[in-house]
C-alpha angles and dihedrals in degrees: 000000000000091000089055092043095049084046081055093045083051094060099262112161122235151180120252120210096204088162108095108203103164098079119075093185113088097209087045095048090058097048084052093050093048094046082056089063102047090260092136101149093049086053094048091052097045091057082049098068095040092060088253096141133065120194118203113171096199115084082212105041087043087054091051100040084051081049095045096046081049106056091037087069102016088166120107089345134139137182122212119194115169100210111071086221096068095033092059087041091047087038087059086039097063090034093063092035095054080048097062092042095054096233093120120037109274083228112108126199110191120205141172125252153177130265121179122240090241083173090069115077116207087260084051084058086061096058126076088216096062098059124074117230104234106007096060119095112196119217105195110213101187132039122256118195086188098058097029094238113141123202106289106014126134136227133176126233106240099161138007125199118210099188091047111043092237144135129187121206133185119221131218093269087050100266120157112213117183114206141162102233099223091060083061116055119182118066151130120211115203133179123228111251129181121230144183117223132186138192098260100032126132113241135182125207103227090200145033110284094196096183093065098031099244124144134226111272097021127138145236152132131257105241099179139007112205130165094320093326130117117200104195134188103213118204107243075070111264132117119220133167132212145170110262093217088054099053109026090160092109136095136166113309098207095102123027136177119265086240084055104050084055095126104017129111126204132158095230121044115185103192123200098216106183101185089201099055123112126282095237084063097032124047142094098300088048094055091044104052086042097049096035092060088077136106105171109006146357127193125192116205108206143184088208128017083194104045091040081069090064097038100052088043090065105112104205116184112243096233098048082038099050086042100042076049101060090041095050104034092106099087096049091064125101104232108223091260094063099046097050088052085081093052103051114105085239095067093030074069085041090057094048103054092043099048086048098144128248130134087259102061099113090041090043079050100054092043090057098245098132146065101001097157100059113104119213110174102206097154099072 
């Protein structure tokens, strides 16, 4: 982490593990040794050769041919997308694929949940104007004896005042508290969002759930839905159950951000590689953790072999990356509209008729023979 960085500029001494142990894979082993380096070009070629990489001009056709190699081989897989906005389209894309597989139950439940406002840095919590009256959901981190609110507890924006420097929420008994922000330091803002789960999704929990001791990022898959209850397997191997209405802060765990996956292993990595995204998303830290996540096999679907090079071999300092980020998420976010393209009865047909299966389906993908009619707006 950056403490432990500045202790190493200082002149700290440390222990290098040069030894990598996680890939099985020999060829894999060394591109993840080189990406380790900084030999980025060198990596990028090597997977090359190996048929690593898989270029799809196409933002659409790339996202279904990452859905597509997905749901072929579901098991022990992850997908890891930088930018929030594909991960939540390739994220809808999987969920209705595994559907029609049957590989996860046809039977949606859909639930609300919470998305955090990654456009508000924490100086932007301290301003009226930032927040939106009726869509802003409050998470209040520490505890105020002034205004009533308790560690944990939510409350929902219903006016902001700009002259004033208020805001005025209203809590879950119906309680409405006016406060000027800056005078109450500690807290998320998150966003309503509608989802579809089904028994035998991924899911990831996008924040702590200290009741149940799970952090924030980790995985697991939905065992049972009953009444408003999950019960989920998580990974590390345990089983808990909760009430959807008391803990909203999941979504689907298919794709994930590479700042997310720090931490995960999987046999199989898939990895969304835009060439033209920006360097704070794509650059040397990013390729490494992504490629490094893998034991087995790991695939990158590109725009551009050529101009991936450039892009993974951008060395962007963590401080000036962690601080552009929170000034620039906002893009990287799904508005409502596009995610619930991929849950309309109209698309659900769409997906079906594009993931029809053949041994073709990822050539057929990149020549531009399916799915012409969905209409991913990407550009927005």
């Amino acid at each position: 982490g950056s403490p432990f960085e500045q202790f190493q500029k200082h002149g700290m001494e440390t222990a290098k593990l040069n030894k990598i142990v996680r890939q099985r894979d020999p060829r894999l082993r060394q591109v993840v040794k080189k990406l380790s380096v900084s030999q980025v070009r060198e990596a990028i070629e090597s997977l090359h050769r190996q048929g690593r990489i898989v270029e799809v001009a196409a933002d659409e056709r790339r996202l279904l041919a990452i859905a597509d190699a997905y749901c072929n081989s579901p098991q022990n897989s992850l997908v890891i997308s930088p930018a929030n906005k594909e991960r939540g389209l390739l994220n809808a894309l999987i969920h209705r694929q595994l559907q029609h597989d049957g590989k996860v139950s046809r039977a949606d439940h859909q639930m609300t949940v919470y998305v955090n406002r990654q456009d508000m840095t924490g100086t932007e919590r301290t301003f009226a104007n930032a927040y939106v009256a009726d869509e802003d959901i409050v998470r209040y981190n520490r505890m105020s004896n002034v205004h009533g609110f308790k560690v944990g507890d939510y409350a929902r924006v219903t006016a902001t005042n700009h002259e004033r420097n208020e805001i005025t929420v209203e809590t879950k008994d119906g309680h409405a508290v006016t406060y000027n922000p800056t005078r109450l330091s500690g807290v998320n803002v998150y966003q309503e969002r509608e989802r579809n789960f089904s028994e035998g999704d991924r899911i990831q929990f996008r924040a702590p759930f200290a009741e149940h001791r799970v952090a924030n990022g980790e995985l697991g898959t939905i065992r049972q839905i009953k009444d408003e209850e999950f019960i989920v397997a998580l990974d590390s191997g345990r089983e808990i159950g909760f009430e959807t209405e008391k803990f909203r802060h999941i979504d689907h765990g298919y794709a994930v951000t590479s700042y997310s996956s720090q931490g995960q292993t999987v046999d199989r990595v898939l990895v969304n590689a835009d060439a033209n995204e920006s360097d704070l998303l794509l650059n040397q830290r990013m390729g490494y953790v992504a490629v490094s996540r893998a034991r087995e096999e790991a695939l990158i679907f590109t725009n551009s072999t050529d101009q991936l090079k450039a892009a993974l071999d951008r060395n962007v300092d963590k401080e000036m990356a962690i601080e552009a980020l929170r000034q620039s998420r906002e893009r990287n976010l799904p508005s409502q509209e596009e995610s619930e393209r991929f849950l309309t009865p109209t698309n659900e047909t769409h997906l079906e008729q594009a993931f029809e299966r053949d041994n073709s389906r990822v050539e057929s993908i990149e020549n531009g023979q399916a799915r012409e009619e969905m209409d991913l707006d990407l550009g927005s």
